[in-house]
C-alpha angles and dihedrals in degrees: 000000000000088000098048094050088053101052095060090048086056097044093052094038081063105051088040085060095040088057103044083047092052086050081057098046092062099052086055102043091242121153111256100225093055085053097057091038085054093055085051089056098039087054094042131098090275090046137075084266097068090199113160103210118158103137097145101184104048080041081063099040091044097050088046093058091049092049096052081051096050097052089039089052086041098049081043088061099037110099100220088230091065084047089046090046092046102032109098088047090030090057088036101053081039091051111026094020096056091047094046089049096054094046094055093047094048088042092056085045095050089049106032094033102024085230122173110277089230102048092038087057090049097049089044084058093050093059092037103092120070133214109236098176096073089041082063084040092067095028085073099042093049090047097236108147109202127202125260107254087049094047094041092047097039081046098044093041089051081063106044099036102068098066092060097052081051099059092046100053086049096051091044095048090047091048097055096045088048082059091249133324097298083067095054116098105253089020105222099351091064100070086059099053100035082061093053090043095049089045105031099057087037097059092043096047073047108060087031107054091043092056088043085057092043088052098046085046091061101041092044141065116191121178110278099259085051103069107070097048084056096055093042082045092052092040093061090039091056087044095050093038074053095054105036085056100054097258135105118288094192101048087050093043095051084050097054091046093051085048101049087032085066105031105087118223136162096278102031092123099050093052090041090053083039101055096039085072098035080060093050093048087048103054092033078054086056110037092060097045088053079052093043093055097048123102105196090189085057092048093056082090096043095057106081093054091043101054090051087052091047094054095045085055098050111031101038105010103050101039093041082051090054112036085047096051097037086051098111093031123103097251121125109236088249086063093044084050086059097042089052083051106045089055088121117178114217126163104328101075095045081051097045088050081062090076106061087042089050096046101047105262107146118231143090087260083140104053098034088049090049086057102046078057097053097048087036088061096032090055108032101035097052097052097030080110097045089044093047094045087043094059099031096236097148124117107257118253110252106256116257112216113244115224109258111255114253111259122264120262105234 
């Protein structure tokens, strides 16, 4: 009883502590996500907190459930004209620019490191997705207002991206631990398919399960509370259908949540209020376990090779991913140069590092990964306004009229 009391002390004491740390954060221009990361630590084995915390597998499974919650919350909030508007760069920069970013990073590690081939290309796909949402975050804070075509493809690429780190770092896991390709069932073939599988069922569970919420929405009518937890309810259950299938739970969860987000119904207003702070419990949930599950004084041999990774990422992977997939696409090079800069990584890729750790592959892909991070939200965040004034990527100011000068007496 004692244990358990204490427990859900601890658990709200946590989250009490995540949220007045986020209030400071933004007096002091901070990134969020660094701030919640920080109270993980602070409560870990390393911190004040003394908390031993290294269960690997519900840290998985956790991170996993707050995830699904943060894409469906973020397809929920996305207007589908901004998603129409954004979708051909956005699907290019989440498709081509992911690949090409974890080909350049593995390719930095293979040359600078002499890693593996295979473990530097999945830990290039590990790093390769970026976390838009804090970038808009700090845009806020820091008052730049970008222009639509920017915001919408940075927003609607944040949502589509991470699925595809996601089936890399699966298929590269699942090579390695195969003993190369030649041990994979299928052999070749099998990368190929297993993408079409993974997307393709994602995207139709996706759609379908969207229109099947929009249908029930409009047949039915639950008590108001209800709603919500409906919605939430029918999220996790399309996720997990996704998943269960052998597609990708959180592009199809991201789908259902931008078809149920723009179709208008009696109590619209209530799930979207609702999952906005579902979303904010969730990622404020995952943030600290990754926290949790972090020992600084185990990461000191791990930051030399980190740093060199963090600046191949940022100075040559990202911008070559961006300004080659945005190539044919109507940006000016000053906006593909933000966009290059403004690649945050947040969470996913701290989360996706749990899978080769949870699976056997040996490697430090978590530590390092926590660092790339650190370095990733330090360096970027705090110069995302100097950056933005520097190359002039704000939308104009609408012009005010000037009174007319009184005429000249002759």
């Amino acid at each position: 009883m004692d244990s358990t009391n204490q427990l859900i002390f601890f658990c709200g004491l946590l989250l009490c502590a995540a949220i007045f740390a986020s209030f400071l954060s933004r007096r002091i221009g901070a990134p969020l996500l660094l701030t919640f990361l920080g109270v993980g630590i602070l409560f870990g084995e390393d911190g004040p907190g003394g908390i031993v915390f290294n269960d690997v597998p519900l840290s998985y499974l956790a991170c996993s459930f707050a995830l699904a919650i943060i894409l469906y919350d973020g397809g929920i909030h996305t207007p589908m004209k901004n998603f129409r508007q954004a979708l051909r760069p956005a699907l290019i920069l989440a498709s081509v620019g992911v690949m090409v970013t974890a080909s350049i990073v593995a390719l930095g590690m293979w040359y600078f490191l002499g890693t593996d081939p295979l473990y530097a290309l999945l830990f290039g796909s590990l790093v390769a997705s970026t976390d838009a949402a804090a970038v808009f975050l700090l845009l806020r804070q820091q008052g730049i207002k970008l222009k639509p075509e920017v915001a919408n493809t940075l927003e609607v690429e944040s949502g589509v991206n991470d699925p595809m780190a996601i089936f890399l770092a699966l298929t590269f896991t699942a090579i390695i631990l195969a003993g190369g390709m030649s041990g994979m069932e299928g052999g070749l073939l099998s990368v190929p398919v297993g993408f079409i599988q993974q997307f393709g069922i994602g995207a139709l569970l996706g759609i379908g399960g969207g229109r099947l919420l929009t249908f029930f929405y409009d047949r039915v009518s639950l008590e108001l509370g209800l709603n919500p937890i409906f919605a939430l309810a029918s999220g996790l259950l399309i996720f997990g259908a996704a998943n269960i299938l052998g597609g990708s739970g959180f592009l199809a969860v991201y789908l259902a949540g931008l078809i149920l987000g723009n179709h208008a119904y009696r109590a619209k207003q209530v799930v979207k209020q609702f999952m906005d702070g579902i979303a904010w419990l969730a990622q404020l949930a995952m943030l600290l376990i990754l926290g949790l599950l972090v020992t600084p004084s185990h990461l000191v041999e791990d930051i030399p090779d980190a740093l060199l990774i963090s600046a191949i990422l940022i100075f040559a992977a990202r911008p070559a991913a961006v300004f080659i997939s945005l190539a044919f696409e109507k940006f000016t090079w000053r906006e593909k140069l933000f966009i290059s800069w403004v690649g945050l990584r947040g969470a996913v890729p701290i989360y996706l590092a749990i899978i080769p750790v949870l699976l056997g592959v040996p490697g430090n892909f978590f530590n390092i990964a926590f660092l790339v991070v650190l370095v990733s939200l330090l360096l970027q965040s705090t110069t995302i306004s100097l950056v933005g004034r520097v190359l002039k990527v704000g939308e104009a100011e609408p012009e005010v009229d000037k009174p007319k000068a009184a005429p000249t007496p002759a």
